[in-house]
C-alpha positions as CSV (number, residue, x, y, z in Angstrom):
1,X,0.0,0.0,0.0
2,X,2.8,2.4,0.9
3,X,4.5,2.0,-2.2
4,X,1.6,3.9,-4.2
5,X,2.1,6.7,-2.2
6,X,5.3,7.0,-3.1
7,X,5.2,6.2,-7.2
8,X,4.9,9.1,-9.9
9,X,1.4,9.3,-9.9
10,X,-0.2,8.3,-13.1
11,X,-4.3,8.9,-14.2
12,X,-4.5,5.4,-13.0
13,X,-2.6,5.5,-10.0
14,X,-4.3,8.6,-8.8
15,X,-8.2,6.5,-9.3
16,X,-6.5,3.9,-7.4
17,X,-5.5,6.3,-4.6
18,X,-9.1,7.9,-4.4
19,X,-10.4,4.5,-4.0
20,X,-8.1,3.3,-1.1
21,X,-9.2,6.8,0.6
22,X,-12.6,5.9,0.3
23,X,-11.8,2.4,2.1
24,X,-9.6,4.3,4.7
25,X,-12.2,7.1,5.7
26,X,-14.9,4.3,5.5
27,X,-12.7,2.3,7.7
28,X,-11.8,5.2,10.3
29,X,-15.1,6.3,10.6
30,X,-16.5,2.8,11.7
31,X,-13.7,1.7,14.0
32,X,-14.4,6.0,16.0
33,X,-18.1,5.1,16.0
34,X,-17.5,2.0,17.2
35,X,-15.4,2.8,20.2
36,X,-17.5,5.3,21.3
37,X,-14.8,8.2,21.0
38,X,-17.4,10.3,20.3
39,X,-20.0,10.7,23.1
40,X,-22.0,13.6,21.4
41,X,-24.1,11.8,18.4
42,X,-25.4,15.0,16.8
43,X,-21.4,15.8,16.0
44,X,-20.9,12.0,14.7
45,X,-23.7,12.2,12.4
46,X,-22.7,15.8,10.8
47,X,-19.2,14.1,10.8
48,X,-20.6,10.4,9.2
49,X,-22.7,12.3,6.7
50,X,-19.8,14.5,5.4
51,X,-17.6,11.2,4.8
52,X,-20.3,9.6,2.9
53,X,-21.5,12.2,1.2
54,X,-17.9,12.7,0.1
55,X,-17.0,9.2,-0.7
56,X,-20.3,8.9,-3.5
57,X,-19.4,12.1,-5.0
58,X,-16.3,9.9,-5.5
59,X,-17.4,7.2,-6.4
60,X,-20.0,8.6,-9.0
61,X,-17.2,10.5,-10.1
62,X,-15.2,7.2,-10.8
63,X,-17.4,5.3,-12.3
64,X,-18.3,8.0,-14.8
65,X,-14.7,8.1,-16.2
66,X,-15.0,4.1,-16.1
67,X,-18.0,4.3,-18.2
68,X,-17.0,7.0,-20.8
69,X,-13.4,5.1,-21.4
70,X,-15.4,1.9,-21.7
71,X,-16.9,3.9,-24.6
72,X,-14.4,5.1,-26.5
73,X,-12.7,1.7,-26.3
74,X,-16.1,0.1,-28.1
């Protein structure tokens, strides 16, 4: 994993990267909610909401550009 971080980042590269932040801010955000770091819930759920509504705006925007070079390569 570290050694992405590290490469000259390529188009490909960089998808890949957005992807493992997606797992890794999914990932972060269950293991605080599940240890109860945050005792206020009103704060947890602005905070939850912003990573998910973050991670589908990323995820739409990936599989768009999945889609459109599966067209040009029909």
């Amino acid at each position: 994993m570290m050694k992405t971080f590290f490469k000259k980042s390529t188009k490909t590269d960089n998808d890949d990267m957005i992807v493992q932040g997606i797992w890794m801010s999914s990932f972060l955000l269950l293991i605080v909610q599940g240890t109860g770091a945050f005792k206020y819930t009103f704060a947890m759920g602005v905070l939850s909401g912003i990573v998910i509504v973050v991670n589908l705006f990323w995820l739409v925007k990936l599989s768009k550009k999945k889609m459109t070079k599966e067209q040009d390569n029909a």
